[in-house]
N, C-alpha and C positions, 0 to 999 in steps of 0.2 A: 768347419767354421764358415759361415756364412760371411759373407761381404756387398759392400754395394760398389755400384758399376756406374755411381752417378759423383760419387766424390774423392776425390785427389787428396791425399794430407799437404795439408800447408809445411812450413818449415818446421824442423824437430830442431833443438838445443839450442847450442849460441855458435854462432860464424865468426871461425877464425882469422884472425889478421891474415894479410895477404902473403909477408914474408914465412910466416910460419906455413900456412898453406902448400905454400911450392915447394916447401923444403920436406913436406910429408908427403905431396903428389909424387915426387922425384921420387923416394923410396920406397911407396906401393908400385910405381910402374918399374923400377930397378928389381923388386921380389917375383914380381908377374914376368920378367923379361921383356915391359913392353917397350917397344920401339920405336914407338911415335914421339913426339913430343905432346902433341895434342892429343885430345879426344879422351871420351873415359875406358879404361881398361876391363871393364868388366866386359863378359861374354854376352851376345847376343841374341837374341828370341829366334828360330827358324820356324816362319809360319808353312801347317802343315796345308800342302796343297798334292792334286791328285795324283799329281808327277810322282810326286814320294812313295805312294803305296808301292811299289815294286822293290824300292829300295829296304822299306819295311818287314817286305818278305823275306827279304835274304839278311837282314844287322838288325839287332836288337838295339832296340831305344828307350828312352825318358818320354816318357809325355804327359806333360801337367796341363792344366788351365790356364789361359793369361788373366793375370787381374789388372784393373786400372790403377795404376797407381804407381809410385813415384821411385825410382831406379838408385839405388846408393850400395856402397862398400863398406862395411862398417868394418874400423881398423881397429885393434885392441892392441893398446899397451900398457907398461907398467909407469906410465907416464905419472906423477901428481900420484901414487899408491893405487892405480887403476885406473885407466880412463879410453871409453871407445871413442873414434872418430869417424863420422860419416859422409863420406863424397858420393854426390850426387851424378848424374848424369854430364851436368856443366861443369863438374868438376870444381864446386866449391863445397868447402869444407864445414862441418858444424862437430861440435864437441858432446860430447851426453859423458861430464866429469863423473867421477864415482862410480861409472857403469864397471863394475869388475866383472873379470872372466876366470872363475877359479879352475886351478887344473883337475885334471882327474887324478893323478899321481899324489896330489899333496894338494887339495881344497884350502890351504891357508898363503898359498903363493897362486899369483898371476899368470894367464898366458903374455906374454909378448912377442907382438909382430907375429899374430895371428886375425886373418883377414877372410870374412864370407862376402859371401853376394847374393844379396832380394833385394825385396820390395817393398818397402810402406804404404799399408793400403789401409782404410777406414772403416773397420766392418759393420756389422747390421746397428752395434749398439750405441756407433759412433766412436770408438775406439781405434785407436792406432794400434797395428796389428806391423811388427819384421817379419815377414815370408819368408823364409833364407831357404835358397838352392843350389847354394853350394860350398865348397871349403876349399880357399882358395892358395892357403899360406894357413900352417902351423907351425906356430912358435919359432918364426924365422925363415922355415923349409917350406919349398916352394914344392905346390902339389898340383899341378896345373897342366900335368901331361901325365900322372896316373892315372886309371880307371875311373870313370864318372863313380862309377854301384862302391869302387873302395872307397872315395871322396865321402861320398853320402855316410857309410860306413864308420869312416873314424869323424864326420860331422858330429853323428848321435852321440859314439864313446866319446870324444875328447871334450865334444862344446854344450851340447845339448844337454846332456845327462849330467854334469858335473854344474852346470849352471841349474837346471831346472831343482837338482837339491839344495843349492846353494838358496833359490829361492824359497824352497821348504821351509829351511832353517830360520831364514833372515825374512820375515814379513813387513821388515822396514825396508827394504831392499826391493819389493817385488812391489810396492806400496809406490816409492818413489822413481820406478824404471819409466819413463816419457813414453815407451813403445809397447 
């Protein structure tokens, strides 16, 4: 999939009130184990420079492309009969209601307090495009100190693959998804 490198997506869904906001921050950083108070919890870009080739010789790595474009956590629960939430970089919050994440086990029930990490980026055709690179929290369980290659692993089986049929089936659904 092509992308362009000249434009940023503007804001996706509707921004939630503030109290609600901190009361959802608080339990994505409490899932992540994160210990700041501040700042956003998602993992950060390590730009590769020459120093690393040695370390590359000896551990095996991930290595994607960076695209431009705009940094959020998309939180899924069975909030409202499904609904994802997205925190941004600044750590404020926006809603994309009705966005369901069927499971793989039972495609008629919800995941809840299952959480990834990308990027909204704008590709060639003007289109909002989620990147997801990782799987951060499944269905409550915090996965965030297992193997990156099992991460990506149960990405595909649990989110990808149960979502991308769910989209098959439902072309009202895949019609109305914002991303």
């Amino acid at each position: 999939m092509a992308y362009s490198l000249n434009q940023r997506p503007d804001k996706i869904g509707v921004r939630l009130d503030d109290k609600y906001a901190n009361s959802l921050s608080l339990r994505i950083k409490e899932l992540l184990r994160y210990k700041h108070e501040e700042g956003f919890p998602g993992s950060q870009p390590v730009h590769f420079e020459s120093g690393h080739v040695e370390l590359l010789e000896k551990e095996n790595y991930y290595v994607r492309d960076k695209s431009d474009g705009k940094r959020y956590i998309m939180f899924f629960t069975t909030v409202d009969g499904g609904t994802a939430f997205m925190m941004d970089e600044s750590c404020q919050f926006r809603t994309l209601a009705g966005f369901k994440l069927p499971l793989r086990s039972n495609p008629n029930q919800m995941h809840n307090e299952t959480m990834v990490d990308g990027e909204v980026i704008i590709d060639t055709d003007n289109n909002k495009r989620y990147l997801i690179f990782d799987l951060m929290v499944l269905n409550g369980i915090t996965l965030i100190e297992r193997p990156y290659n099992k991460r990506l692993g149960m990405l595909k089986a649990d989110v990808l693959e149960p979502l991308n049929a769910e989209l098959e089936k439902n072309m009202g659904m895949k019609t109305n998804l914002p991303l």
